[in-house]
MDAnalysis code that builds the backbone (N, CA, C; Angstrom):
import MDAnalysis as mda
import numpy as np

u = mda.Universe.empty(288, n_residues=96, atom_resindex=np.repeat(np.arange(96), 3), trajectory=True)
u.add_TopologyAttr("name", ["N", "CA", "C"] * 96)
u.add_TopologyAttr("resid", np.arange(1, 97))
u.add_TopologyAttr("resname", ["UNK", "UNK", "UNK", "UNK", "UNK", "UNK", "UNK", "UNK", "UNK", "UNK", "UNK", "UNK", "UNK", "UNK", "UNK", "UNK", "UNK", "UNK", "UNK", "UNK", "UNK", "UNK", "UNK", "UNK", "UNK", "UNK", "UNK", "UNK", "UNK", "UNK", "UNK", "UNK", "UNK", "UNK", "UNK", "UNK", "UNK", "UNK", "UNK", "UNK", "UNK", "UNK", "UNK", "UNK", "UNK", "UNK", "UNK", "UNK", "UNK", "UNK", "UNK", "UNK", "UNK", "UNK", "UNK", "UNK", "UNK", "UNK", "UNK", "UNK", "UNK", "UNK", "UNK", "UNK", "UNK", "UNK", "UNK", "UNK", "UNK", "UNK", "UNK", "UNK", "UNK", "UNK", "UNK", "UNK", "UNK", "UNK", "UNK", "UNK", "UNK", "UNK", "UNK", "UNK", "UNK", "UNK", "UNK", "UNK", "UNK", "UNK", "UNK", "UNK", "UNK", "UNK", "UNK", "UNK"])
u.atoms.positions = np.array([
    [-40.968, 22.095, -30.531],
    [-39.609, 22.004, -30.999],
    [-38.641, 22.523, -29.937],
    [-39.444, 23.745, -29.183],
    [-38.061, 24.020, -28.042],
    [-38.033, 23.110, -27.278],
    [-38.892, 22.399, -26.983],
    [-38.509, 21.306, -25.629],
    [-37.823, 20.226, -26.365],
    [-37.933, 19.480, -27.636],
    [-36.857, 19.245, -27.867],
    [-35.066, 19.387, -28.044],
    [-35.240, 20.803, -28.579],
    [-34.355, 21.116, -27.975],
    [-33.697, 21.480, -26.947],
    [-34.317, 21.950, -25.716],
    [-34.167, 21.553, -24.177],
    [-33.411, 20.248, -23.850],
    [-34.428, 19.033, -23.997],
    [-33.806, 18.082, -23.882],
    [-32.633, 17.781, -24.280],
    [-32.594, 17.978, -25.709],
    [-31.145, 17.322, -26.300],
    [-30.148, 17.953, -25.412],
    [-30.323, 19.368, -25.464],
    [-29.732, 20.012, -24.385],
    [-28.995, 19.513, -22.880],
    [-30.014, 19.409, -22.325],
    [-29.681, 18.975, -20.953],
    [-29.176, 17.430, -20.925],
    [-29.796, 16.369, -21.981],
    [-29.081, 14.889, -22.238],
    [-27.454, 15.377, -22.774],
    [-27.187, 16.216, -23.464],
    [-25.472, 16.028, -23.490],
    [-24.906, 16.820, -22.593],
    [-25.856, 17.815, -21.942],
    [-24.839, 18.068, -21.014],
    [-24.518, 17.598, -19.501],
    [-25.687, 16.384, -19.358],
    [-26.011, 15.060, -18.638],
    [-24.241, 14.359, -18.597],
    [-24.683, 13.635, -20.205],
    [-23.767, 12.811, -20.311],
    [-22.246, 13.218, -20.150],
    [-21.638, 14.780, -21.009],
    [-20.466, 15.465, -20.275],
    [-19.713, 15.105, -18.799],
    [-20.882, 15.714, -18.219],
    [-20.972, 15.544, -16.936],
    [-20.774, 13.823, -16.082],
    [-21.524, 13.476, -16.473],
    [-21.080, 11.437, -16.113],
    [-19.853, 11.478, -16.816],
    [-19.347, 11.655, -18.062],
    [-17.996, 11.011, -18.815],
    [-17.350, 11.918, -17.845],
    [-16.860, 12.639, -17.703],
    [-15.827, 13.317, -16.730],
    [-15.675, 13.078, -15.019],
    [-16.957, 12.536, -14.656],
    [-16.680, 12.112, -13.557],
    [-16.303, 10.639, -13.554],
    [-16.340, 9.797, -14.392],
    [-15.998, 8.444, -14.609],
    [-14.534, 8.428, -14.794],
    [-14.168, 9.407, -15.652],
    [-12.772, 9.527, -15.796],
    [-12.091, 9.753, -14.188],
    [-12.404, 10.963, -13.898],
    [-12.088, 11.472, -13.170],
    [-11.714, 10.261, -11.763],
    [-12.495, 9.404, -11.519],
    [-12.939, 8.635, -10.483],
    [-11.969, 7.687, -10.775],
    [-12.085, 6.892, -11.591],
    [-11.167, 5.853, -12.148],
    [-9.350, 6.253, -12.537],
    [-9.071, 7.458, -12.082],
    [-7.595, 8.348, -12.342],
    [-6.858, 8.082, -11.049],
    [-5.419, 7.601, -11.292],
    [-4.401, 7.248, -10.134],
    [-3.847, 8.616, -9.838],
    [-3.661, 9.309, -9.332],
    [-3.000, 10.949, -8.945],
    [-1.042, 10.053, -9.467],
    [-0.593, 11.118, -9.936],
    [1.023, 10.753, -11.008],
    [1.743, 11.571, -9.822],
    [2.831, 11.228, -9.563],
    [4.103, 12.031, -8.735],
    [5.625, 11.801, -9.585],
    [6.124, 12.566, -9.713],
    [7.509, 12.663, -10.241],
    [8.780, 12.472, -8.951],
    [9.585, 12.020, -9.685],
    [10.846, 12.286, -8.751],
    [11.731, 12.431, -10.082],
    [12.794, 13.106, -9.265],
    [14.096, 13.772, -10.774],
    [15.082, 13.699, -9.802],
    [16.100, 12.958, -10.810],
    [17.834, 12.488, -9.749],
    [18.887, 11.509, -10.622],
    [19.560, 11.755, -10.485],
    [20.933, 10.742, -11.156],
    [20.604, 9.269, -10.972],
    [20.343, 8.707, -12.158],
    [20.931, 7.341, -11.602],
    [21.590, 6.209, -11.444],
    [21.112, 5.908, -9.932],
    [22.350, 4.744, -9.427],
    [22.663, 3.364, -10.148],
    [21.179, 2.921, -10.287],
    [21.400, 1.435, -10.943],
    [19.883, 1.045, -11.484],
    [19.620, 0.117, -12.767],
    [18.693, -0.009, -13.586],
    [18.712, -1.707, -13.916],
    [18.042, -1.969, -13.298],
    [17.684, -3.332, -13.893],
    [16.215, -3.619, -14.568],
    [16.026, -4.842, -14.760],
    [14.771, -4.757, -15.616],
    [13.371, -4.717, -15.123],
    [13.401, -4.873, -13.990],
    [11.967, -4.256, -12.868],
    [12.168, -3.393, -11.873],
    [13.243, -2.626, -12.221],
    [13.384, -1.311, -11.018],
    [14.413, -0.151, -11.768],
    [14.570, 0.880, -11.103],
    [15.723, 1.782, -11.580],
    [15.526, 2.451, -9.992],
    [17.115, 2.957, -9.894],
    [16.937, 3.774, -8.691],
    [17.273, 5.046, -8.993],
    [16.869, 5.727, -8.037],
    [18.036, 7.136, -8.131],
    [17.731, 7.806, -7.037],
    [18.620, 8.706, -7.076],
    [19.376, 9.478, -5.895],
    [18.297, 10.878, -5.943],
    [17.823, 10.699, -4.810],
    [16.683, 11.760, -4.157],
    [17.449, 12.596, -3.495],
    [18.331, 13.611, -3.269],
    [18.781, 14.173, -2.063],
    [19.865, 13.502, -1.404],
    [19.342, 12.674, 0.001],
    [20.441, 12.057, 0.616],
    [19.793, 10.596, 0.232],
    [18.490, 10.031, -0.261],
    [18.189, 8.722, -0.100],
    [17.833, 8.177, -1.661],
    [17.757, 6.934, -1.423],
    [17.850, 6.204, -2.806],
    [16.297, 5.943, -2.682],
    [15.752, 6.029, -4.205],
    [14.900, 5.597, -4.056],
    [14.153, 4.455, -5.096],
    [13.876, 3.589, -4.859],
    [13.750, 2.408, -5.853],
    [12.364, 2.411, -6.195],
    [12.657, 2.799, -7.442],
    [11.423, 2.541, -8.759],
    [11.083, 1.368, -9.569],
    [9.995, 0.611, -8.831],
    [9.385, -0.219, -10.151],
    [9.072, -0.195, -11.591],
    [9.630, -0.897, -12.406],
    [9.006, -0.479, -13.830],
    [8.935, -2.304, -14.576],
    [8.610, -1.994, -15.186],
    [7.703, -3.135, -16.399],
    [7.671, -3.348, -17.713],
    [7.196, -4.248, -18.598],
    [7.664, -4.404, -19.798],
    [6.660, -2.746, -20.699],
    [6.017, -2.525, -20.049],
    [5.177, -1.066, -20.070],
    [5.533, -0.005, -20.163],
    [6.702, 0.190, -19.160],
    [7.290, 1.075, -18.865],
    [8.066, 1.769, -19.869],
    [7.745, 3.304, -20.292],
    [8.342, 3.916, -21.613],
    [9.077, 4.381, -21.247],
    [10.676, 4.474, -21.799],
    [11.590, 4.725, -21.933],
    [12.191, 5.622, -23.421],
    [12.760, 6.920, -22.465],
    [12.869, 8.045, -23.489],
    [14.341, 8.728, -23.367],
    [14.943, 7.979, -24.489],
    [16.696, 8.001, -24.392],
    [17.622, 6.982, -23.468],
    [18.728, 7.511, -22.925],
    [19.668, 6.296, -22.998],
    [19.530, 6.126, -20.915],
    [18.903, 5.107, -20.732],
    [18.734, 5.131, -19.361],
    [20.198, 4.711, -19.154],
    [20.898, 4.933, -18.022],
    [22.484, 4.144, -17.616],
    [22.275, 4.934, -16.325],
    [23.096, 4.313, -15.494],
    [23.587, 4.540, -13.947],
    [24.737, 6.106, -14.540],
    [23.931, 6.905, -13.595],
    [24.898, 8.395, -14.206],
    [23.931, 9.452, -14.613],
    [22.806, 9.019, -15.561],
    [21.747, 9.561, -16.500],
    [21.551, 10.414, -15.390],
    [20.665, 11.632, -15.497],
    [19.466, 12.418, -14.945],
    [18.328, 11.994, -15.725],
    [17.517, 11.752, -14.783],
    [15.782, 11.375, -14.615],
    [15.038, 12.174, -14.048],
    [13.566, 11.699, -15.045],
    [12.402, 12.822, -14.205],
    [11.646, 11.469, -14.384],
    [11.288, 11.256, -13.918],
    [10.357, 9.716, -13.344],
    [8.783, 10.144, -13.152],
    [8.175, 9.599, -13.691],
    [6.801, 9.654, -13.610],
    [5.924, 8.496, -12.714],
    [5.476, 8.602, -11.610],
    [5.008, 7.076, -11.254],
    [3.942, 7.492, -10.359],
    [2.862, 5.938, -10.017],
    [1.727, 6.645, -9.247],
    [1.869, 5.296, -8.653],
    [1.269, 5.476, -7.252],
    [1.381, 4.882, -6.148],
    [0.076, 3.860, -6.274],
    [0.275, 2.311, -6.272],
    [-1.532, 1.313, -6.153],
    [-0.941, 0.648, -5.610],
    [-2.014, 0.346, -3.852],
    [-2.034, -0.871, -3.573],
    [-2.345, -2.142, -3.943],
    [-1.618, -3.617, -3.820],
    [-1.008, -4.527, -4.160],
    [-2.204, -5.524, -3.031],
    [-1.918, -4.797, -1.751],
    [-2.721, -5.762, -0.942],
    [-2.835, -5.365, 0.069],
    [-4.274, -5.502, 1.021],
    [-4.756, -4.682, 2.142],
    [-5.429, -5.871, 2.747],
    [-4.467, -5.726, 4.122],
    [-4.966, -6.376, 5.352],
    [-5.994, -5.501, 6.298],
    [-7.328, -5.485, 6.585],
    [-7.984, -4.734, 7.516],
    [-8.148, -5.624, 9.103],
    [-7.625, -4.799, 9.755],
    [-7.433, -5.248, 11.162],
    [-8.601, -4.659, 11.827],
    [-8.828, -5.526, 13.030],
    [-10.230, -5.193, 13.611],
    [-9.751, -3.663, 14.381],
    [-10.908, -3.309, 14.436],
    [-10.847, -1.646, 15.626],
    [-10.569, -2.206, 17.179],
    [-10.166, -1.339, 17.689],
    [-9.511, -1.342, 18.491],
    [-10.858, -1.811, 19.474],
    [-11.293, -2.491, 20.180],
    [-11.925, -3.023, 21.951],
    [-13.166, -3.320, 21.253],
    [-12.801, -3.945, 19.631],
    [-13.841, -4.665, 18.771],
    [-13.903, -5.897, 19.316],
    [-14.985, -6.867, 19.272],
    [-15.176, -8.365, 20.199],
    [-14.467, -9.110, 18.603],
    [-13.726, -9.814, 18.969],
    [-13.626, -11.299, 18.290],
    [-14.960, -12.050, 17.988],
    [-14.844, -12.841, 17.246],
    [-15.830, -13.519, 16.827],
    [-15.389, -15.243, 16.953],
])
């Protein structure tokens, strides 16, 4: 009976272990920016970083919490995915 219970043991704390690294692996890292903003249309909003503007993508996805308008203060939530990757050969690599 103890090695059953051993096992069960070590199988969930197996599986713990895989579910959290699956998560973990498959997770985009989130960055904020917070600033007035300039202008909001229906696939972007901008706002004022300091001295530079910075233009935010958003989507029919995109949750919205109170009255967005050019003026508002924002805290912006967004994470950075590439779209599309060109790999260029190494450098005094032969052509083919």
């Amino acid at each position: 009976m103890t090695n059953l219970k051993s096992l069960i043991a070590v199988t969930a704390t197996t599986g713990a272990i895989l579910l959290s690294s699956a998560a973990y692996a498959g997770s985009t890292k989130t960055y904020q920016v917070t600033g007035p903003v300039l202008e909001v249309k229906d696939d972007m909003i901008a706002v004022q970083k300091g001295k530079d503007r910075w233009e935010i993508g958003r989507d029919a996805g995109t949750k919205v919490t109170g009255d967005l308008a050019p003026g508002a203060t924002v805290t912006i939530q967004y994470r950075m995915t590439a779209t599309d990757v060109e790999v260029k050969p190494a450098k005094g690599a032969k052509k083919k």
